[in-house]
C-alpha positions in Angstrom: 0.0 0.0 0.0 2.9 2.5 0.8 4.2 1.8 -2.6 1.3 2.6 -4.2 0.3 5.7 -2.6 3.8 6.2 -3.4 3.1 6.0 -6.9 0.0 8.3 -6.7 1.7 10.5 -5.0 4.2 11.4 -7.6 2.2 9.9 -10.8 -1.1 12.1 -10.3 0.6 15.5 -10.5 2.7 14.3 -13.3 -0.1 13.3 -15.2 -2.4 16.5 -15.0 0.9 18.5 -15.7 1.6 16.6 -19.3 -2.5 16.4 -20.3 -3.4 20.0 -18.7 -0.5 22.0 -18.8 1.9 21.0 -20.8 3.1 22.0 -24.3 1.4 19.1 -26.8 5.5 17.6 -27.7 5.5 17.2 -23.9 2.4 15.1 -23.9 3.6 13.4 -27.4 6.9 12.6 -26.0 5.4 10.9 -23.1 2.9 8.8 -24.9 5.9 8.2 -27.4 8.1 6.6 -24.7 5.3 5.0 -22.1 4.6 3.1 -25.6 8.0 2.3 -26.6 8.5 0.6 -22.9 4.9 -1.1 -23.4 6.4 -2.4 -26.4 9.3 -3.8 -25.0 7.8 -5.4 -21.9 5.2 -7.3 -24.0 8.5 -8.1 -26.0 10.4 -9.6 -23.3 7.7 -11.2 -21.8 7.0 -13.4 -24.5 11.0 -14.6 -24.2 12.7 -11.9 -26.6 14.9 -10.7 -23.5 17.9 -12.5 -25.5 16.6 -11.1 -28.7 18.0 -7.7 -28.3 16.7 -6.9 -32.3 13.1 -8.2 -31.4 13.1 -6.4 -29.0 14.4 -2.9 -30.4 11.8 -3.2 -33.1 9.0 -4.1 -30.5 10.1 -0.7 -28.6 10.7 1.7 -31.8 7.6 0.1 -33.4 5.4 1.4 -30.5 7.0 4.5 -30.3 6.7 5.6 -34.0 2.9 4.9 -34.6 2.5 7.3 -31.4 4.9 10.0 -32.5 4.0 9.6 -36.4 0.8 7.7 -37.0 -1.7 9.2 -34.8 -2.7 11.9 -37.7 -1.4 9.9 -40.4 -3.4 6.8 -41.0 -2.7 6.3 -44.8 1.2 5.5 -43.6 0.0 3.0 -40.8 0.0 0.5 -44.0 4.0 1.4 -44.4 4.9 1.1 -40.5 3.3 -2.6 -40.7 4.8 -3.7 -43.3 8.7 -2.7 -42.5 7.9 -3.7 -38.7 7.0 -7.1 -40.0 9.8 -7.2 -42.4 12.5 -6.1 -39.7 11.0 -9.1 -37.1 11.0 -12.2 -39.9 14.4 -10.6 -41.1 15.5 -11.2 -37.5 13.6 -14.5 -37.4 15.5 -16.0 -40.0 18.9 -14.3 -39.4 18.5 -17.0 -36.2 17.5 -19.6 -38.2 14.4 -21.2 -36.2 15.4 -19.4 -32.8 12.6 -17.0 -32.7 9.7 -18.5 -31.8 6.5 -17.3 -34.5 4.2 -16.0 -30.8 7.7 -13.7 -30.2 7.0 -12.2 -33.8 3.8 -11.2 -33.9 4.5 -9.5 -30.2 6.8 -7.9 -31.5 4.3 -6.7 -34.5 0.6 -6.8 -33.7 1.5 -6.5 -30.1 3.8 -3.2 -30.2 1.2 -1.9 -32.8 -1.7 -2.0 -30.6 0.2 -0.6 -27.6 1.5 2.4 -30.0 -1.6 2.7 -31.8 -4.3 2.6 -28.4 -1.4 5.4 -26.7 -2.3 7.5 -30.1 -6.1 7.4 -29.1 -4.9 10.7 -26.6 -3.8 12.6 -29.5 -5.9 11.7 -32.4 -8.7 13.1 -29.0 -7.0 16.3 -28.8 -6.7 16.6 -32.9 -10.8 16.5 -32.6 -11.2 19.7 -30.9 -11.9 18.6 -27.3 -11.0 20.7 -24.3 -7.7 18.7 -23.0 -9.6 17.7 -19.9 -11.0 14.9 -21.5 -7.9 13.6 -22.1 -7.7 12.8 -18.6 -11.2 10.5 -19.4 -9.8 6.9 -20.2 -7.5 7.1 -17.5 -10.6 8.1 -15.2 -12.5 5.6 -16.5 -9.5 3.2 -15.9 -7.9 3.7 -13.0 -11.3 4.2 -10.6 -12.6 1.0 -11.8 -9.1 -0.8 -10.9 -9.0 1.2 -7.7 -12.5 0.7 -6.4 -12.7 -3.3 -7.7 -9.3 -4.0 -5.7 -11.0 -2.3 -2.4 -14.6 -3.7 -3.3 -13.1 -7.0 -3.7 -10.8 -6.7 -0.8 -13.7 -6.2 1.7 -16.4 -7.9 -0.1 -15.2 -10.5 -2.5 -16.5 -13.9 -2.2 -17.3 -15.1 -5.8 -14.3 -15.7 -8.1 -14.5 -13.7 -11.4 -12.0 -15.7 -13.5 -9.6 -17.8 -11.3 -7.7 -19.3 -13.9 -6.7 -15.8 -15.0 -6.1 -13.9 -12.5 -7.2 -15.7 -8.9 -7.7 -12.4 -7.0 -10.3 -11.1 -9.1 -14.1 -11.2 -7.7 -17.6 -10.3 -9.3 -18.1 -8.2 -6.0 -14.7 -6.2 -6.5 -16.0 -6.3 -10.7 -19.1 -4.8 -9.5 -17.8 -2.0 -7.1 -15.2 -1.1 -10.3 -18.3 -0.6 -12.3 -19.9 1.8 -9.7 -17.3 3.7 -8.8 -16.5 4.2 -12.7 -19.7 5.4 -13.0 -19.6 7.9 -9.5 -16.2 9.2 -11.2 -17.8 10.0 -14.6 -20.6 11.8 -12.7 -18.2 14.0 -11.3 -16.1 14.7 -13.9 -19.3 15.4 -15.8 -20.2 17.9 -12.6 -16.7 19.7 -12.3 -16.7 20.6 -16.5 -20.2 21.9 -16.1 -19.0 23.9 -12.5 -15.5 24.8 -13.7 -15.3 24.7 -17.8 -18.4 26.2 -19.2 -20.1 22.8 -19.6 -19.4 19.3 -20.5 -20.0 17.9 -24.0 -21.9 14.6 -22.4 -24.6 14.7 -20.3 -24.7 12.8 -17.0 -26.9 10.0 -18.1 -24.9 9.2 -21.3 -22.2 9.7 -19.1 -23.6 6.8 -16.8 -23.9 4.6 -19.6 -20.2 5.5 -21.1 -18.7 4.5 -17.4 -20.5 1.5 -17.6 -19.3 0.3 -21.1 -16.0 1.4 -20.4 -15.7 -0.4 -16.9 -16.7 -3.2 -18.5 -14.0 -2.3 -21.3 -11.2 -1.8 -18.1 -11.7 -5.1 -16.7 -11.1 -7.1 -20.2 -8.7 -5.3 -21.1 -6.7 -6.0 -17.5 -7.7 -9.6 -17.5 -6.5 -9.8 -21.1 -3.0 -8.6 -20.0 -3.0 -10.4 -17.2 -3.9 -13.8 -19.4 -0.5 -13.1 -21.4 1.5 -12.9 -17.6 -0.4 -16.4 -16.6 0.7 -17.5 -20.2 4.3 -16.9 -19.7 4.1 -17.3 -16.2 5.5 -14.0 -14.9 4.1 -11.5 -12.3 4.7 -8.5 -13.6 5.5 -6.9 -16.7 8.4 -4.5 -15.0 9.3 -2.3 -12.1 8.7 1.1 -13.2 5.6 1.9 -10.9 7.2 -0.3 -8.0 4.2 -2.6 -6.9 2.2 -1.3 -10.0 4.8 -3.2 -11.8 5.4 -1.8 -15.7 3.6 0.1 -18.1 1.7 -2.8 -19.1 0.4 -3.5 -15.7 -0.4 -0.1 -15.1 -1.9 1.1 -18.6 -3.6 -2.0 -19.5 -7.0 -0.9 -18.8 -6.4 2.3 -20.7 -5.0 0.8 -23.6 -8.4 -0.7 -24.2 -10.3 2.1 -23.0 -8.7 5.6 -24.8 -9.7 3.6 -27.7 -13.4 3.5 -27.1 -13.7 6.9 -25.4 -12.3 7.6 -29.0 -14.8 6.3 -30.9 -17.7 7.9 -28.9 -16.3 11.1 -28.7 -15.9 10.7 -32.4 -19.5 10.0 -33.1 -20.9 12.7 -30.8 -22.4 15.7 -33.2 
């Protein structure tokens, strides 16, 4: 627990400094390189620690569709194809080493990471006030924080033991309603405090919901990779939050979505 208030501590400000405050290469710069590490965890967790080229083009793979093909789409198409190209290249340079589920980490796997990081910018490139940048980590991090505390003092029922044994439907239902009470007042603090919020509260109800859902697949899906490969954590740069992965995993899937509403909003 000390760790992770820890983490808060020093995380939280940092975050509203880089989506509020800060000049957009800032904000780029740090989506650029929390990708590039995403990329290189998944990378190394899949066994490419030895494979020092798979796991380069893992990290620089992430990194470049955040920093180049967030407003670029029609180039995604050229990224793919020389990211898939650099990993067989390296496949065959060591002649049956490389394993085919360490290539397509390296590939589909780096691309997601860069491309769901890329959801923040492609957000801001709409128009929207930068405060709802700070959505899909709302919409992320309360579920994860109020499922661990729901489950921790409720949890009976197992939500998927064979993925991740800790997990309860009681904690899975206190995420969902504390996603929704955290959309409810972000809706009530942009109507207070920034001349009015572009979703109303019931939509915004409906949006936590979806997206809590959205949270919790997206974490048990990351965590089904660890279980796969049997480690605990995908890295130490959060302390007990572990790596990027383990801490963005949720947001990963939900920027995404938040992206797609938002984009079909009038």
């Amino acid at each position: 627990m000390k760790s992770r208030i820890l983490v808060a501590a020093v995380g939280i400000p940092a975050l509203l400094y880089v989506v509020l405050a800060a000049p957009p290469w800032v904000m780029m710069a740090a989506l650029c390189l929390l990708a590039g590490i995403g990329g290189m965890e998944l990378q190394r967790c899949v066994g490419g620690v030895k494979r020092s080229e798979l796991v380069s083009v893992s990290t620089i793979a992430a990194a470049v569709t955040v920093g180049w093909i967030y407003d670029r789409d029609h180039h995604l198409s050229v990224i793919i194809m020389l990211v898939v190209l650099l990993a067989f290249f390296s496949a065959i340079e060591k002649g049956g080493e490389v394993e085919f589920s360490q290539i397509m980490a390296g590939t589909g796997g780096s691309l997601f990471i860069g491309w769901s990081f890329a959801s923040f910018l492609r957000l801001e490139a709409g128009g929207v006030h930068r405060a709802y940048l700070l959505l899909p980590f709302i919409l992320s991090f309360a579920c994860d924080t109020f499922a661990f505390f729901a489950g921790l003092t409720l949890g009976k029922h197992k939500l998927a033991p064979k993925v991740s044994p800790k997990k309860t439907i009681e904690g899975s239902i206190g995420g969902l309603a504390g996603n929704v009470f955290c959309g409810l007042l972000f809706v009530w603090v942009m109507d207070r405090f920034f001349g009015g919020s572009l979703i109303g509260y019931g939509p915004m109800a409906l949006l936590a919901l979806l997206c809590g859902a959205v949270a919790q697949i997206g974490d048990l899906s990351f965590s089904l990779v660890k279980r796969e490969f049997g480690i605990k954590d995908y890295g130490h740069l959060f302390l007990a939050h572990g790596g990027v992965l383990d801490r963005f995993d949720s947001v990963l899937f939900v920027a995404p979505v938040i992206e797609i509403i938002f984009s079909l909003l009038p």
